[in-house]
N, C-alpha and C positions, 0 to 999 in steps of 0.2 A: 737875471732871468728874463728872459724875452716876453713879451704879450702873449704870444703864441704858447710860451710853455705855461705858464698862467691861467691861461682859459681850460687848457687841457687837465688842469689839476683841479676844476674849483668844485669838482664833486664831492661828498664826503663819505664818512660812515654809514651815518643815521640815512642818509637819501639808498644806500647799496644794502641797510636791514627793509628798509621798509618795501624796495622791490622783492626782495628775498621773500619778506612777510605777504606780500600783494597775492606773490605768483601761489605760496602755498597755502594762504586760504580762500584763494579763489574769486575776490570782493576787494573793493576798497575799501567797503561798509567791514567787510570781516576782520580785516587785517586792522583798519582804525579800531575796532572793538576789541581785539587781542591788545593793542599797546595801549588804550585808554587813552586816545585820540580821538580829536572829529575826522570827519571823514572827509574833510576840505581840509583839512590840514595836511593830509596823508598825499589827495592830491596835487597839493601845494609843493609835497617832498619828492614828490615823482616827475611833477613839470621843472622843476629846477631841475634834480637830474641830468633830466630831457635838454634842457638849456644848456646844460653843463657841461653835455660829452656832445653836443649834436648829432644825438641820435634820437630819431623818433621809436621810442622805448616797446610804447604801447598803440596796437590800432584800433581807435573809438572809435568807427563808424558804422558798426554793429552797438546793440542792446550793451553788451557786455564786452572791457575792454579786453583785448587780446595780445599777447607776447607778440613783438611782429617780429622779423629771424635775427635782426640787430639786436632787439630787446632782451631775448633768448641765449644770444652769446656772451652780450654783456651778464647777464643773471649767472651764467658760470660761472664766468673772472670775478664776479661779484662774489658768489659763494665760496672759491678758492681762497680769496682775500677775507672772508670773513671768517672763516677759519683761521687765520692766522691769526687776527686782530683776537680773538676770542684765546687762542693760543695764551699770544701777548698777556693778556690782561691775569692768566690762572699765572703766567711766570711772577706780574709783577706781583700779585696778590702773592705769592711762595716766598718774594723776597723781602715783601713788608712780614711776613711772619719768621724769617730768621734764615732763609737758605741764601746760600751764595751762588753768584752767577757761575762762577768756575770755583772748580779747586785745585792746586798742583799736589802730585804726591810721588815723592821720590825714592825710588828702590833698590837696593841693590843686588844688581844680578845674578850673586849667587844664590835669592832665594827662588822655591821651586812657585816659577809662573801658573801652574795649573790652579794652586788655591787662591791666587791672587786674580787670575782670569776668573776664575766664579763668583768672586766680591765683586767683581766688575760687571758682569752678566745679573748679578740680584739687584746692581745698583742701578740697574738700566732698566732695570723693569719696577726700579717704583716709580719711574717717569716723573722724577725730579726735575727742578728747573736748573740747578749745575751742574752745569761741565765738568766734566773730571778728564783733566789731564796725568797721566803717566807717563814717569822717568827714567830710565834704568841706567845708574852709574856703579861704579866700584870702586870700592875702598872704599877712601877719605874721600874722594869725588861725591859721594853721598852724600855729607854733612855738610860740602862744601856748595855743591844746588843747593840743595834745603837751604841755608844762608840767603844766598847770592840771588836767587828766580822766589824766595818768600813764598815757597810750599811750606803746606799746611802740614803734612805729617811726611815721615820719612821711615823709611823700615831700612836697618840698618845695623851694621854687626859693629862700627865703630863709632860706637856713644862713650864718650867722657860725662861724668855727671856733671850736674851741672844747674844751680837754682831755677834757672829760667828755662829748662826742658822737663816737662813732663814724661819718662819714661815704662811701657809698659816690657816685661820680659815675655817671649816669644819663645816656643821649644825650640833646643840647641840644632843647629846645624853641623851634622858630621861631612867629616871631606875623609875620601879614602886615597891612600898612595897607590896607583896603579900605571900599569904599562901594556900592551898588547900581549896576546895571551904567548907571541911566539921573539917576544922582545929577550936581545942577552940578557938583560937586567934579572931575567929568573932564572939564569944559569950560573950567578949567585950562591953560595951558599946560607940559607937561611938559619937564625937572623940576618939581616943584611944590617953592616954597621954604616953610619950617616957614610962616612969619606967615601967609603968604594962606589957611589953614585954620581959621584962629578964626572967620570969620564964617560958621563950616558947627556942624550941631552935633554935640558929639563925646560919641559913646557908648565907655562903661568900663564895667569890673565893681568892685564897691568892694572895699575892704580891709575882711574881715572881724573884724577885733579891737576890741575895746572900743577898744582907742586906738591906732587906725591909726601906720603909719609914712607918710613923705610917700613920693608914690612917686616912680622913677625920671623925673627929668625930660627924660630924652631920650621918654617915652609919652607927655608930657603936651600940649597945643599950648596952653593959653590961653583958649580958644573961653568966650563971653561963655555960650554955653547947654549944658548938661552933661545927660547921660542916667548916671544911675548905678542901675546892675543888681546884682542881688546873686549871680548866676552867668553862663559865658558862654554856655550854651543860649537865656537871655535874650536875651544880649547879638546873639548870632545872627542871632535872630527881629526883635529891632530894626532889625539894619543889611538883614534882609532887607526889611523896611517900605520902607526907602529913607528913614528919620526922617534921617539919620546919615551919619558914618564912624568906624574908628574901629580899634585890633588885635584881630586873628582869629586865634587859634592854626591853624595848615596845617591840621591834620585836619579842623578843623572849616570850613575854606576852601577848600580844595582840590577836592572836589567843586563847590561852586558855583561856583567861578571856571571852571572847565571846563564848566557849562551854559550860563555867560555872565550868569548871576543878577548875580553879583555881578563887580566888578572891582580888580586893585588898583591901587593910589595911587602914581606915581612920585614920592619923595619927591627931594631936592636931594641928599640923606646919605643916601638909599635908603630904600626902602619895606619891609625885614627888619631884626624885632628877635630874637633871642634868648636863651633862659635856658638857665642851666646847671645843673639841678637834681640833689638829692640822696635816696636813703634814707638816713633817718638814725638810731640808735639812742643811746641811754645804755650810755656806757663799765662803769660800775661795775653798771648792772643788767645782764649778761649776760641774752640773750633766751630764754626756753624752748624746748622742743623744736616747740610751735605756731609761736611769733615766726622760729625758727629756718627752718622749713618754710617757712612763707609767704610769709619774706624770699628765699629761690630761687628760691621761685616766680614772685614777683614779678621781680624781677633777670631770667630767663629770660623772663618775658612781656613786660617793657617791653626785652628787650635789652642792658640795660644789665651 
């Protein structure tokens, strides 16, 4: 670092409170008597300052010293910066007492975002000092973040038990078999048995891990032509085209099928599948006091 950046830096805190303190009580005598200072000491921390940035801060050549228009700009960027510094100090104080700076927490996308966005919205208003980051994978991609990036908790439909997971159960998720309300698939005769649906094409959302598990074969039908989505907001918009059929989580069907957009599929073994999904944390890493918060929250918003 040069001389030049040197000199520019050697102001500090305490010199940027005590003009802070100068300007708002008025006196050096006031503001020394507010921090339990002499009041040569105070101007002691104002002429360095002054030395410090080369600026002349203050104009003494009146009775009473005065902001001069340098002194005034500075005292912003002063009070901007001391705000953050004051910031600073309630984070680290948050962190000596048990919060973590971030948290990751990974989900998988078939659950419904609206109760998981208001866990998020409660956990931003108690202006905690972490981060919270979210994830959204699917399938085994789920447990396989959770692993690999060491988030903190994971909501997810494929938990294997397991010692070292702490697992909490979550109301089940229904997926409904559906297709566009004017798809041949409902020219069928009802029940519809699994085979007669391979010659339709069947839309999914894929397993996002590096290396998929196979999935449940009671989802799967066969179908020679396959649509695979990498979410089901996709997968939605596909079976709203009327390309398709194929499972729709209820939230995300439920309304359409009451427009009549969309309709579902009488299957032979019925047209509801559901999951039984979990939050799940690490037994041995007990969760901070953020992980701790936002796992209530959670639990409270999805119900569970």
């Amino acid at each position: 670092m040069s001389d030049e950046k040197t000199e520019q830096l050697n102001w500090n805190l305490q010199q940027l409170r005590t003009l802070d303190a100068v300007d708002r009580c008025g006196s050096f005598a006031r503001a020394a008597a507010e921090s339990n200072r002499a009041t040569s000491a105070v101007s002691y921390s104002i002429r360095a300052l002054e030395e410090a940035t080369g600026l002349a801060v203050f104009d003494r050549s009146g009775h009473r010293a005065r902001l001069t228009d340098p002194g005034r700009a500075l005292l912003t960027h002063a009070r901007a910066l001391l705000d953050r510094a004051n910031e600073l100090d309630r984070a680290v104080q948050k962190m000596r007492e048990g919060w973590e700076s971030e948290i990751l927490v990974v989900v998988d996308g078939i659950f419904p975002m609206e109760p998981v966005l208001l866990a998020m919205r409660r956990f931003a208003r108690e202006r905690t000092p972490t981060r919270l980051r979210l994830k959204a994978e699917y399938l085994a991609g789920v447990s396989e973040r959770f692993a690999e990036d060491e988030a903190v908790l994971m909501l997810t439909l494929d938990y294997r038990e397991a010692r070292t997971l702490v697992a909490t159960p979550l109301p089940r998720i229904e997926l409904l078999l559906v297709a566009r309300d004017d798809h041949p698939v409902h020219d069928l005769a009802a029940p519809v048995p699994r085979h007669a649906l391979k010659e339709f094409v069947e839309i999914h959302v894929a397993d996002s891990a590096r290396h998929p598990v196979e999935q449940t074969p009671d989802m799967l039908f066969g179908s020679e032509q396959v649509l695979s989505l990498s979410d089901f907001q996709a997968k939605r918009e596909a079976l709203r085209s009327g390309l398709g059929f194929g499972w729709l989580p209820r939230h995300l069907a439920d309304s359409l099928i009451e427009s009549g957009e969309l309709r579902a599929i009488e299957l032979e073994e019925g047209g509801v599948y559901a999951f039984n999904p979990y939050l799940v944390h690490r037994r041995d890493e007990l969760p901070g006091r953020g992980a701790q918060l936002f796992r209530r929250l959670l639990l409270e918003c999805l119900g569970g």
